[in-house]
C-alpha positions as CSV (number, residue, x, y, z in Angstrom):
1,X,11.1,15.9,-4.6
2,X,11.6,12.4,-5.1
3,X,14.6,11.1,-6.8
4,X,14.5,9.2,-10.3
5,X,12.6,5.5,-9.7
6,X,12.9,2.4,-12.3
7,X,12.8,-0.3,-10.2
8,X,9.6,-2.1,-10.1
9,X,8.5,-2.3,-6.4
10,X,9.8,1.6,-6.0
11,X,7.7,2.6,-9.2
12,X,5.0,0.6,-7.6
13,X,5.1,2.3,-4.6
14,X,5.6,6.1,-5.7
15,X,2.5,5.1,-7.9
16,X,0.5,4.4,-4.5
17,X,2.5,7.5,-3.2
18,X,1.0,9.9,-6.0
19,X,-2.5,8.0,-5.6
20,X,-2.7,9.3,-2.3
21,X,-1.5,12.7,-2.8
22,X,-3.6,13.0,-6.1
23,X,-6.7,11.6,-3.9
24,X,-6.5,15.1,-1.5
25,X,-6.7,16.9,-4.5
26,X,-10.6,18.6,-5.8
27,X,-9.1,17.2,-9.2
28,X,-11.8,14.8,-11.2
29,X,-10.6,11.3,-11.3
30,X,-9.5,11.8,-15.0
31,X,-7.3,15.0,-13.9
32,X,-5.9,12.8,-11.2
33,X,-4.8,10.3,-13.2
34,X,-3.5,12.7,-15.6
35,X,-1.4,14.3,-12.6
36,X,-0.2,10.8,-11.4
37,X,1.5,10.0,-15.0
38,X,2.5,13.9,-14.8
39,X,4.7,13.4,-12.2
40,X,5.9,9.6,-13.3
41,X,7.3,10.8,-16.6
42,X,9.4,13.0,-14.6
43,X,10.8,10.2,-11.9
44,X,11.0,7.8,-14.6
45,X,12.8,7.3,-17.0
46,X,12.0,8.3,-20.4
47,X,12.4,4.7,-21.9
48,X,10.7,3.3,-18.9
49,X,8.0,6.1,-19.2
50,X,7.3,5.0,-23.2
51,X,7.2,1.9,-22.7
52,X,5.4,0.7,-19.2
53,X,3.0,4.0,-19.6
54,X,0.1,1.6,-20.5
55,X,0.7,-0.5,-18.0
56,X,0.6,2.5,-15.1
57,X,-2.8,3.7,-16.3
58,X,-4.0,0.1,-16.0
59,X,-2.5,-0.4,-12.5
60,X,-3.6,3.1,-11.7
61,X,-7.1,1.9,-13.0
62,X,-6.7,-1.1,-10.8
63,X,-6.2,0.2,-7.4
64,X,-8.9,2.7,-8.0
65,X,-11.5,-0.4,-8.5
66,X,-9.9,-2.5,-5.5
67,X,-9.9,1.1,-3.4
68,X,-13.8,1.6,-4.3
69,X,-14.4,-2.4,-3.5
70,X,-15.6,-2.9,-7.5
71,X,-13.0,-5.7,-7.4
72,X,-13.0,-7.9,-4.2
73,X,-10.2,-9.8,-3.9
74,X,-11.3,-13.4,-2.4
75,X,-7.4,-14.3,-1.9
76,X,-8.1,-16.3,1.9
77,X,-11.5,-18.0,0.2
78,X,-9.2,-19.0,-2.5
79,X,-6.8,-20.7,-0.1
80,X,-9.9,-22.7,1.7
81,X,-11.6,-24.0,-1.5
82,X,-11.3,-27.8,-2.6
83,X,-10.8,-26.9,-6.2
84,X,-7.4,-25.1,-5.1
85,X,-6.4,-27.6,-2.7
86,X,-7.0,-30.7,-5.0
87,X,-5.1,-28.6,-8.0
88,X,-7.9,-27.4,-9.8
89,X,-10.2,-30.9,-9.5
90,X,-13.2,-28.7,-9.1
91,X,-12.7,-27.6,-12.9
């Protein structure tokens, strides 16, 4: 088992981690998410758990929508536009 995580990039990436172990599960996508925060209340802490618990379901929530392309992230188109490079004149 993993040991306790609280810092933010390793509870990032055990979040990933349980994403793709919950993803080779039959589990519905509720049950999945319900297994994911499972397991982070025990390799969190308990204050961390309370109090970043929304924040995991939305994350979770997240890379589900970036996973199933719902949310396409346009980060290179961003860096080619004339509103970015002229700070935002296109607005």
């Amino acid at each position: 088992m993993m040991e306790n995580v609280n810092d933010g990039n390793a509870v990032f990436d055990t979040i990933v981690l349980l994403m793709n172990i919950a993803e080779k599960t039959k589990l519905s996508g509720v049950d999945k998410k319900g297994m994911i925060m499972e397991k982070l209340a025990v390799l969190v802490s308990p204050e961390t758990f309370e109090r970043y618990a929304p924040l995991f379901i939305i994350i979770i929530d997240g890379l589900v929508s970036i996973s199933r392309n719902d949310i396409v992230l346009l980060l290179n188109s961003a860096k080619k536009s004339p509103c970015i490079k002229g700070i935002f004149s296109c607005v």
